[in-house]
C-alpha positions as CSV (number, residue, x, y, z in Angstrom):
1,X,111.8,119.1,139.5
2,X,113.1,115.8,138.1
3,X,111.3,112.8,138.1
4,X,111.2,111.2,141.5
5,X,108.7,111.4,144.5
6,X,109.4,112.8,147.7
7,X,111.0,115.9,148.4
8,X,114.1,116.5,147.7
9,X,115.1,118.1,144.5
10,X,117.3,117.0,141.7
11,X,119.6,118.9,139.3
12,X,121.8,117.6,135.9
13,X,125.1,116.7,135.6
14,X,127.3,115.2,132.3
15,X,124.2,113.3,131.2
16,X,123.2,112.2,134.8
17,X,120.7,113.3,137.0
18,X,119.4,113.4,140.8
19,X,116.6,112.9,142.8
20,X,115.0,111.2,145.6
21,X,112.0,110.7,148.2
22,X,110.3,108.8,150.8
23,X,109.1,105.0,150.0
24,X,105.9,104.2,150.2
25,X,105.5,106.9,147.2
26,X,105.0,106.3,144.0
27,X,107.9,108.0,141.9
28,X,106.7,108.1,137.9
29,X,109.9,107.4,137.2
30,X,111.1,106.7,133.5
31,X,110.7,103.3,132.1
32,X,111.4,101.5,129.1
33,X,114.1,99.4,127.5
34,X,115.2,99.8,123.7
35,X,116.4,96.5,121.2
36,X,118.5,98.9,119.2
37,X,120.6,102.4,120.4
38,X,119.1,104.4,117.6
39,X,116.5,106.7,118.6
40,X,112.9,106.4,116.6
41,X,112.7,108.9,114.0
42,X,108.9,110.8,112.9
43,X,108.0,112.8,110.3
44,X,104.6,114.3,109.3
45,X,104.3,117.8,110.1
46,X,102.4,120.5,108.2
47,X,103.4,121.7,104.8
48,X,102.7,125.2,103.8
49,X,103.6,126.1,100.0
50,X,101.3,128.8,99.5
51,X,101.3,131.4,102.3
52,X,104.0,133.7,103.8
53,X,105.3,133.1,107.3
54,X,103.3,133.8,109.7
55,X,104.0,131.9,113.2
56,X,102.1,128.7,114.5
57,X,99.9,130.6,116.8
58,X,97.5,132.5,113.9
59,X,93.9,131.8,114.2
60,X,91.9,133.7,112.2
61,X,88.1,133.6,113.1
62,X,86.9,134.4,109.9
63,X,89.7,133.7,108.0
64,X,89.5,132.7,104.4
65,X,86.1,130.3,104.9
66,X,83.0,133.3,105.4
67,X,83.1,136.6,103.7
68,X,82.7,139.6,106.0
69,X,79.5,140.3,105.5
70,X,76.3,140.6,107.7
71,X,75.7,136.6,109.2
72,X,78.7,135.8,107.6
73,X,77.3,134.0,105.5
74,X,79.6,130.8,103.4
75,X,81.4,132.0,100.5
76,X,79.7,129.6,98.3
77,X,76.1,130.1,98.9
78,X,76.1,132.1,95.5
79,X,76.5,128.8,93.8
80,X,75.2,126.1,96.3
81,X,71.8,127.2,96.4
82,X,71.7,128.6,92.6
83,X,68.1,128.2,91.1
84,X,69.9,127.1,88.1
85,X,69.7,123.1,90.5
86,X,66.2,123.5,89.9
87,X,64.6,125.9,92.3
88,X,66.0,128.3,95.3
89,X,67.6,126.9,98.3
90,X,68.1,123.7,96.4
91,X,71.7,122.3,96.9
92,X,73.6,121.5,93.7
93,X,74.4,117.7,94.8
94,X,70.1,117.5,93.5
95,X,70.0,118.9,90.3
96,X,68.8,117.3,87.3
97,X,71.9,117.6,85.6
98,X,73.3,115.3,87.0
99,X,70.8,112.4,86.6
100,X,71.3,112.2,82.6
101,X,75.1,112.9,82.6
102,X,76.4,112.0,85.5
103,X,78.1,108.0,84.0
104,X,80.1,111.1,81.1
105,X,80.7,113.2,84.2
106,X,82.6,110.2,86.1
107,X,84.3,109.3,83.1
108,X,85.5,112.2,82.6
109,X,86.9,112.9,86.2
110,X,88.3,109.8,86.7
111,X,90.3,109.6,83.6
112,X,91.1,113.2,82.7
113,X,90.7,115.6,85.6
114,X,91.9,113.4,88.4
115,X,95.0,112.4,87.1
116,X,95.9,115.9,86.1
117,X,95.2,117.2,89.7
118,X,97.0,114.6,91.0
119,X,100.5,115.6,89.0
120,X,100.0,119.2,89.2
121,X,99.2,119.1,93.1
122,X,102.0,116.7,94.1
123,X,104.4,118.2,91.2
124,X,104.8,121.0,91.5
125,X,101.9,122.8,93.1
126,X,102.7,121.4,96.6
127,X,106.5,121.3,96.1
128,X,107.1,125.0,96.6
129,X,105.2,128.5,96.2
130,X,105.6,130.8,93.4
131,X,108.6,131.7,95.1
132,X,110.3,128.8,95.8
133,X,109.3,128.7,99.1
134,X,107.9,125.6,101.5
135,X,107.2,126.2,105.3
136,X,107.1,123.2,108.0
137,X,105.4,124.5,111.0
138,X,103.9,122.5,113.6
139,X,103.4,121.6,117.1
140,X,104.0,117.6,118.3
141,X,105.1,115.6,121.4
142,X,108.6,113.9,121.4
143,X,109.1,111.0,123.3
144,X,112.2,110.2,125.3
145,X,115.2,108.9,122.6
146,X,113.0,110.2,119.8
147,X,113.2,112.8,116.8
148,X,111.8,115.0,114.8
149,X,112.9,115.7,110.7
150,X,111.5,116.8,107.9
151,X,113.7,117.2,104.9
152,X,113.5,119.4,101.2
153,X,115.4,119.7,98.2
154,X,117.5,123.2,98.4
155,X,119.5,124.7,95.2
156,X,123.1,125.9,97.1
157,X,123.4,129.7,98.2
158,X,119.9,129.6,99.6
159,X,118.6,130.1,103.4
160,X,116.9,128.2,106.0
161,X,115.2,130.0,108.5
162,X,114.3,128.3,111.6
163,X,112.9,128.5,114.9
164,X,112.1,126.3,117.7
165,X,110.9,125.9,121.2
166,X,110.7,123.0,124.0
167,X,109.0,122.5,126.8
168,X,110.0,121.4,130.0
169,X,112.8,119.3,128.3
170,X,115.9,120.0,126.9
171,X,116.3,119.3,122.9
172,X,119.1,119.0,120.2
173,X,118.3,121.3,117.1
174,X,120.5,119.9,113.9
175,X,120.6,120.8,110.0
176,X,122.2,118.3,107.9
177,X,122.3,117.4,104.0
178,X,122.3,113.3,105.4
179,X,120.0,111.4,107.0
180,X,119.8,110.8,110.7
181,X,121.0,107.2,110.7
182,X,124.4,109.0,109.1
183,X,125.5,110.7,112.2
184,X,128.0,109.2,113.9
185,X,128.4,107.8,117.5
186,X,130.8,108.8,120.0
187,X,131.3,108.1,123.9
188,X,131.0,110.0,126.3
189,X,132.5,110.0,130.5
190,X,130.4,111.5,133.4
191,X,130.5,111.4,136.9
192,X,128.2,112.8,139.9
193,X,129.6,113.1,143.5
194,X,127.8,114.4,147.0
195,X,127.5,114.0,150.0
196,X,123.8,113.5,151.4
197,X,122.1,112.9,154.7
198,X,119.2,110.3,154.4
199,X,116.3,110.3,156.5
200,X,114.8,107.3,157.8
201,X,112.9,105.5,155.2
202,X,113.9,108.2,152.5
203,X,115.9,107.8,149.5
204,X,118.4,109.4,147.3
205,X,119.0,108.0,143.7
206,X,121.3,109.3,140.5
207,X,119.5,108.8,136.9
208,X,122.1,108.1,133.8
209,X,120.0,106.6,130.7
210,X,123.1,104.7,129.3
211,X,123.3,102.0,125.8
212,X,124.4,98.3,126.0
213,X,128.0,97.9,126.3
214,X,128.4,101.1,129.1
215,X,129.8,100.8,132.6
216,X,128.7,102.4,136.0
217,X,131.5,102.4,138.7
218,X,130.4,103.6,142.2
219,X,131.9,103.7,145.4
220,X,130.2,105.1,148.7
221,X,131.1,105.8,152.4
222,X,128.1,105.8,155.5
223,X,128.4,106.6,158.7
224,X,125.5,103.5,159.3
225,X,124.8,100.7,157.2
226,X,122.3,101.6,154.3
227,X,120.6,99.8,151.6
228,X,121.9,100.0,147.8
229,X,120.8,98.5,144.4
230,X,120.6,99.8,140.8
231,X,117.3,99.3,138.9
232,X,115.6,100.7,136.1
233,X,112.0,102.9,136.5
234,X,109.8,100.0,136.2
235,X,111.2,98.1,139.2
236,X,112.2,101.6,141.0
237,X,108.3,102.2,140.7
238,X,107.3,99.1,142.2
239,X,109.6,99.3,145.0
240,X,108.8,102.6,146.0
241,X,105.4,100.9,146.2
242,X,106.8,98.6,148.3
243,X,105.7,95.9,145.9
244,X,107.8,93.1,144.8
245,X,110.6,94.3,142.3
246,X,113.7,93.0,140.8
247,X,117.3,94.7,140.9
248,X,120.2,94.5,138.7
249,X,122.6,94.8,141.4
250,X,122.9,95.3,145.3
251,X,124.2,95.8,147.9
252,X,122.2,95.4,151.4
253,X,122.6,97.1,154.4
254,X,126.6,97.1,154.3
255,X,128.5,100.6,155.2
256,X,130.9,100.9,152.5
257,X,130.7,99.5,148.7
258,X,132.2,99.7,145.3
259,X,132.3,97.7,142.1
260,X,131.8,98.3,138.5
261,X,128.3,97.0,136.9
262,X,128.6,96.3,132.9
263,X,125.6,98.0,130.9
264,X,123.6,95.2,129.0
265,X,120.5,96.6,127.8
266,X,119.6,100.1,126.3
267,X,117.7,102.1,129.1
268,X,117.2,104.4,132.1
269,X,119.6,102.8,135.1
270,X,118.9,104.4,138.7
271,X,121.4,103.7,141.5
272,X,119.9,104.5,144.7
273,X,120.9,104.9,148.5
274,X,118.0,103.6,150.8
275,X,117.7,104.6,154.8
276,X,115.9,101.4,156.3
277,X,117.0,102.4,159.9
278,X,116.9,102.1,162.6
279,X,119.0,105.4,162.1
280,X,116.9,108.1,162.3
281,X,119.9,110.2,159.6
282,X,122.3,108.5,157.5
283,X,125.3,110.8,156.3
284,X,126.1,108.9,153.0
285,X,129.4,110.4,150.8
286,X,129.1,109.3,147.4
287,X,131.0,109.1,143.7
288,X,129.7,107.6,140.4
289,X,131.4,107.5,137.0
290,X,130.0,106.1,134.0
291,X,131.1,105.8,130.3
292,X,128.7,106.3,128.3
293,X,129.2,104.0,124.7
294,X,127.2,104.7,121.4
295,X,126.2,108.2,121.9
296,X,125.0,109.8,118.7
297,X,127.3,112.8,118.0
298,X,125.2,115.6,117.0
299,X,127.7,118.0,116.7
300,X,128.7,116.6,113.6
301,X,125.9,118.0,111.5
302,X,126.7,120.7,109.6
303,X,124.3,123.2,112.2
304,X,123.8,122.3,115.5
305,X,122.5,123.2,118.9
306,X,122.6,121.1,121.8
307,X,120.6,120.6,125.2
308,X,118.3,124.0,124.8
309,X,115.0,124.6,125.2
310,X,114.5,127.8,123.1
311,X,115.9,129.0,119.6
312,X,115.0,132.3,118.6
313,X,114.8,133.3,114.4
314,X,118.0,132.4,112.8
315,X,119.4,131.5,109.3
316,X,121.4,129.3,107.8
317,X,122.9,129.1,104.5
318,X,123.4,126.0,102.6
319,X,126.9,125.2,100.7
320,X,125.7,122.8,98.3
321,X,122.6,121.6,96.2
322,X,120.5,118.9,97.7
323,X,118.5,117.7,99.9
324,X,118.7,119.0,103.5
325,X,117.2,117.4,106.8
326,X,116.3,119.3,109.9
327,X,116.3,117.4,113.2
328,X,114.6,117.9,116.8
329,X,116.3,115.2,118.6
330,X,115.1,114.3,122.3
331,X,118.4,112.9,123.8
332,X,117.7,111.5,127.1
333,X,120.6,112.1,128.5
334,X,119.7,115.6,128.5
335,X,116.5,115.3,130.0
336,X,115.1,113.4,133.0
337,X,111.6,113.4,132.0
338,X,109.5,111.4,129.8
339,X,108.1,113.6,126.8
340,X,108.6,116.9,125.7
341,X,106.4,119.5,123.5
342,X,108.0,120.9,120.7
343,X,106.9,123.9,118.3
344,X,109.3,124.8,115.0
345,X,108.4,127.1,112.6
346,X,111.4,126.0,109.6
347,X,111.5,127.7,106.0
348,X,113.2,126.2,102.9
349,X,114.0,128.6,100.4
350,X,114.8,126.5,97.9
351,X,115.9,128.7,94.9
352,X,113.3,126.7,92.3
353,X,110.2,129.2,91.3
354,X,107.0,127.9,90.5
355,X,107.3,128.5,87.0
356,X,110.6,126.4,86.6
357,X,108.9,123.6,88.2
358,X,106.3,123.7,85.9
359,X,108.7,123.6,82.8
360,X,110.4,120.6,84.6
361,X,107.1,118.9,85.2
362,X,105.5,119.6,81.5
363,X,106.8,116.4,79.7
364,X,105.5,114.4,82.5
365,X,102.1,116.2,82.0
366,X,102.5,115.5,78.3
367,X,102.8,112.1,78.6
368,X,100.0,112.0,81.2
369,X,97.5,113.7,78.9
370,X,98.8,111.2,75.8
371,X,98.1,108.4,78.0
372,X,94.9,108.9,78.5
373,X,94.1,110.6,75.0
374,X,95.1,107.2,74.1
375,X,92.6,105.5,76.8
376,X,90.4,107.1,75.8
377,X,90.3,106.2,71.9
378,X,90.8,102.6,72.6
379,X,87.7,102.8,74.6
380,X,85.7,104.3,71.8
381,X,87.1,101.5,69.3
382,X,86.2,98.4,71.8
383,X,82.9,99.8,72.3
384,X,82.5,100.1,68.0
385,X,83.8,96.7,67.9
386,X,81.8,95.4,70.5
387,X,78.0,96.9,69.3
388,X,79.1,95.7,65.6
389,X,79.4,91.8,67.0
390,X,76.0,92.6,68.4
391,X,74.4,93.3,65.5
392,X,75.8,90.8,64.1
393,X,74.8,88.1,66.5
394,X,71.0,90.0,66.2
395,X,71.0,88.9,62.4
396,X,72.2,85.5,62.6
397,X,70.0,84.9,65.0
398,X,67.0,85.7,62.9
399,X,68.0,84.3,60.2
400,X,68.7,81.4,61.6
401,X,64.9,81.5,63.2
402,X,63.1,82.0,59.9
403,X,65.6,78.7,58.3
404,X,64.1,76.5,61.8
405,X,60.7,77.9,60.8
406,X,60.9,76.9,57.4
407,X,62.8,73.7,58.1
408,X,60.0,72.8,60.4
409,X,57.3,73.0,57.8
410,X,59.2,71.8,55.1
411,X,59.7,68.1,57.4
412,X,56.1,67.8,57.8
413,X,55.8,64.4,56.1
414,X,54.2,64.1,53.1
415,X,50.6,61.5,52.9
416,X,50.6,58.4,50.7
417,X,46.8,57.8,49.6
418,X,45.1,54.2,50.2
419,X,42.4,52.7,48.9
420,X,39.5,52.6,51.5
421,X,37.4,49.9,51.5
422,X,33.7,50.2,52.2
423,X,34.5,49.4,56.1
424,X,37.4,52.0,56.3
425,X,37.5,54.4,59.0
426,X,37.8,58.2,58.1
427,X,41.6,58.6,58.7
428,X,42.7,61.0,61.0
429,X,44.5,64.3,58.9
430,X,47.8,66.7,60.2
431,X,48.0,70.0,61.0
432,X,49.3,72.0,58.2
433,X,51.3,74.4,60.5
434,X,52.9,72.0,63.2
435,X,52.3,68.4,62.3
436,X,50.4,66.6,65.1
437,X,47.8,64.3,63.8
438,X,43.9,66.0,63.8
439,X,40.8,64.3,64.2
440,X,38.2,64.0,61.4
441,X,35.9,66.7,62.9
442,X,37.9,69.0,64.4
443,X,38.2,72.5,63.1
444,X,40.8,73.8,65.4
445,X,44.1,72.1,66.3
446,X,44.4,71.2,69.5
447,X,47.8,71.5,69.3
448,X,49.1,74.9,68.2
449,X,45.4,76.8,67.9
450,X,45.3,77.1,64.3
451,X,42.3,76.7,62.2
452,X,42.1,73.4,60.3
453,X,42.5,75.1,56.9
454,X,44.9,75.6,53.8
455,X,47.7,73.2,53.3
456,X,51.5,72.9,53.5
457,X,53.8,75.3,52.3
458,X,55.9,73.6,49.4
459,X,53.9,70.5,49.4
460,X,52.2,69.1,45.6
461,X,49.1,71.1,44.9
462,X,47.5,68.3,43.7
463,X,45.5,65.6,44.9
464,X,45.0,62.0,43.5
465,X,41.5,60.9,44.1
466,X,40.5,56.9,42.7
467,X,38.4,55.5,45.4
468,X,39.2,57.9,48.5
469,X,36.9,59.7,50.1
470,X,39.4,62.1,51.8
471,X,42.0,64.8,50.5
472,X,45.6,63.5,50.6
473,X,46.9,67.0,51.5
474,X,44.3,67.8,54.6
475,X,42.6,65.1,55.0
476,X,39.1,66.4,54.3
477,X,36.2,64.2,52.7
478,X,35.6,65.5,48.9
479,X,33.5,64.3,46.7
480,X,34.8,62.3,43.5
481,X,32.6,64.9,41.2
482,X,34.9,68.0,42.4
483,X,37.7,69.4,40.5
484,X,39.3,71.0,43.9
485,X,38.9,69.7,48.2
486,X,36.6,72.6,49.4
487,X,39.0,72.7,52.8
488,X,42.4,73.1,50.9
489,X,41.7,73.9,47.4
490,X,44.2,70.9,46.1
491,X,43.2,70.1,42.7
492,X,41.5,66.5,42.3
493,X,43.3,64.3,39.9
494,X,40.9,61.4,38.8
C-alpha cells in the first residue's frame, strides 16, 4: 500500500501516485525538500579481493576463526599461550622479551614493516585477487533521491557480473564508465485521471515528487462543493492531524477548479480532494498533468534497468579500458515510499593478475625500502654525531674544573712579613686550601674542614724570619733557632 492513512489503496502512474484516508489520521507521508536536483550519492560497501563468489547470505559458524576440533578451541592457542612467554597459559603480550627490546621492536615496525604493509595491502594486495578479481557485496538502506556506486578499474573485453535485489521499492540498476554527476537530464510528461467518490470527512490525494521549474495543471468536476489544496508531506501530516498547516495552493469548498501551479522547490507535492460535508458522498471526476523538468536520464548509461525490484545473475562486457561505475539509484518518482533495502552482489573481472600488479607496484616498493634504508642510516650518523659532542662537552668540562681548582689556589694571596713589636698580637694565618683567614689556635678550618697543615701549592718554600715570631707561609709561631716551621716545613731564612 502507498503511503497514506486511511483505507483506500493507491497504485502508480508516469511517476505519480495515489492514495488517500480519513482525517483525523496520521498519514506518514513523505517529507523533505532538496537545495539542489541531484540526488546524494554513497559509497562504502564491502570489498572482497580474496575469496570466490559466494552470495551475501553465507555464515559460516566456524568458519575460518576455530579449528574443528573438540571445544573448538582458537587457532592460535599453539602460540598465545607458548611457554616460550615464560611459563604455560601465559599470553605473549607478557613475555620478557619484550621488556629489553621492545624501543628496537617499535623502531623497527614503525619504519620498516608498516610502511611496507601499508603499500603491499593498498597496492596491490587489496586491488584484486590472484585472479584479477574484486567482489562488492553488501546490504544498505537507500533513501528517497539517493544512490548507490561503487567503481573499479577494468582492462576492455572483461565481464561484470551483477545482481541485485530491492525491497519494497522500486530501483534503477546502471553500469557506466562516467560518473554519476555525467548523466544527463531529461523531462518527462505524466498525467493521472479518475473518478472517485469521497466519503464524508475522507480524502483522496495524487503524489508526483517533481524538481524546481515543473508545472502541475489540474482540473476537477463535483457533484457538491469539496475542499482542494496542494501541499507537501510535512504540512499533509499535520493537517491530517488536524493541526495548523500551510498550503501552496487552494481551492475551498468550490465545485469546479482548474489552474496551473509553477514548481519552485525540489520535493514531494500532494494535491488532494477533501469531503468536509455536509454530504455524506462526494462523486469527484478528476485530471492532473504535470511536466516533470530535470529528470536524470538513466537510460543513457551504457547498461541499464529501470523501476525493478529484482535482477537475477547477469553479465556484462565492457568495450573499453577504464574505470567503470555501477549505480543503484532510488528515483522517487518510482517509488512512493521513503527508503528502500538494497542487496547487490557485483564482480569486476578486471583482466590484471596479481602478479602484474606486483611488477607494476615493485619500483614504488623500491623506492619505499630506499627511503627508509636511507632513514635509517641518517639516524645512526646523528646519533654518532650527537654521543661524540657529549664526550666532548664531558672533557671540557673537566678540564675546565681542574684549571678553576688550580686557579683558585694559585690566587690565594701571598703574606708580606712585619716586624712585630713586643706588644704585637699573634696575627691571624689562611687556610692553605681555600683562603679564609684562621685563628691562631685553631687546628681545623672552620671554613672548608681541612686540617691546619702544609702550605700552598706553588707558593715560595721559604720563609724569612728577622724578628717574627710566626711563619709567613702558615702562620705558625717558630722559633728563630729552627732551620724549618714545624707546621709547614718552610725553610727559615735568617
Amino acid at each position: 500500500m502507498p503511503r497514506g492513512g486511511g483505507g483506500f489503496g493507491g497504485g502508480f502512474g508516469g511517476g505519480s501516485f495515489r492514495g488517500g484516508g480519513m482525517r483525523g489520521f496520521s498519514g506518514g507521508f513523505r517529507s523533505g525538500s532538496f537545495g539542489s536536483s541531484r540526488p546524494f550519492g554513497r559509497t562504502g560497501a564491502q570489498r572482497i579481493v580474496s575469496s570466490g563468489r559466494s552470495g551475501p547470505y553465507r555464515h559460516s559458524p566456524y568458519g575460518s576463526y576455530y579449528r574443528r576440533r573438540r571445544y573448538y578451541r582458537p587457532w592460535y592457542r599453539t602460540w598465545w599461550y607458548s611457554p616460550f612467554w615464560g611459563r604455560y597459559y601465559r599470553p605473549w603480550y607478557y613475555s620478557p622479551i619484550y621488556v629489553g627490546g621492545g624501543i628496537i621492536a617499535i623502531i623497527m615496525i614503525f619504519l620498516i614493516v608498516l610502511p611496507l604493509m601499508g603499500i603491499a595491502f593498498a597496492f596491490p594486495f587489496s586491488n584484486a585477487n590472484a585472479n584479477g578479481d574484486v567482489i562488492y557485496r553488501s546490504t544498505e538502506t537507500l533513501y528517497f533521491n539517493e544512490y548507490w556506486y561503487e567503481y573499479e578499474y577494468i582492462e576492455g573485453g572483461n565481464e561484470i557480473t551483477f545482481s541485485v535485489q530491492s525491497s519494497p521499492s522500486y530501483i534503477s540498476f546502471a553500469i557506466w564508465d562516467r560518473s554519476f554527476s555525467n548523466l544527463p537530464y531529461t523531462d518527462r510528461v505524466g498525467s493521472e485521471s479518475d473518478v472517485v467518490d469521497i466519503s464524508a470527512q475522507y480524502y483522496e490525494y495524487v503524489q508526483v515528487f517533481l524538481k524546481a521549474g515543473s508545472t502541475i495543471e489540474y482540473n476537477y468536476t463535483a457533484n457538491a462543493a469539496i475542499d482542494f489544496f496542494i501541499a507537501d508531506g510535512y504540512n499533509l501530516n499535520q493537517w491530517a492531524l488536524e493541526r495548523d498547516s500551510y498550503f501552496y495552493h487552494q481551492r475551498l469548498d468550490v465545485p469546479t477548479a482548474e489552474d496551473i501551479f509553477y514548481v519552485s522547490k525540489t520535493q514531494d507535492y500532494y494535491l488532494v480532494w477533501f469531503n468536509d460535508g455536509p454530504e455524506s458522498t462526494v462523486n469527484v471526476e478528476f485530471e492532473v498533468n504535470y511536466t516533470a523538468n530535470n529528470v536524470i536520464d538513466i537510460s543513457a548509461a551504457s547498461y541499464s534497468d529501470e523501476k525493478t525490484t529484482f535482477i537475477s545473475e547477469d553479465t556484462f562486457t565492457v568495450p573499453d579500458s577504464g574505470t567503470w561505475y555501477f549505480f543503484i539509484y532510488f528515483d522517487p518518482m518510482n517509488a512512493p515510499e521513503e527508503s528502500t533495502t538494497i542487496t547487490f552482489d557485483v564482480t569486476y573481472s578486471t583482466g590484471v593478475s596479481g602478479r602484474e600488479r606486483w611488477i607494476n607496484a615493485r619500483p614504488v616498493l623500491i623506492g619505499i625500502i630506499v627511503f627508509i634504508v636511507i632513514l635509517i642510516t641518517v639516524g645512526f650518523i646523528a646519533r654518532k654525531i650527537q654521543k661524540e659532542k657529549k664526550s666532548k662537552e664531558a672533557k671540557k668540562t673537566e678540564l675546565s674544573g681542574s684549571q678553576s681548582s688550580t686557579s683558585r689556589v694559585s690566587k690565594i694571596p701571598k703574606h708580606s712579613y712585619t716586624k712585630a713589636s713586643p706588644t704585637q698580637k699573634a696575627r691571624v694565618s689562611n687556610c692553605v686550601v681555600c683562603g679564609n683567614p684562621l685563628s691562631p689556635n685553631a687546628e681545623f678550618c672552620p671554613y672548608c674542614g681541612r686540617k691546619r697543615q702544609g702550605r700552598k701549592l706553588g707558593a715560595d718554600q721559604k720563609t724569612k724570619v728577622v724578628k717574627a715570631k710566626f711563619c709567613n707561609l702558615c702562620g705558625s709561631p717558630v722559633n728563630p733557632n729552627d732551620k724549618f716551621c714545624r707546621t709547614c716545613g718552610a725553610e727559615i731564612v735568617k
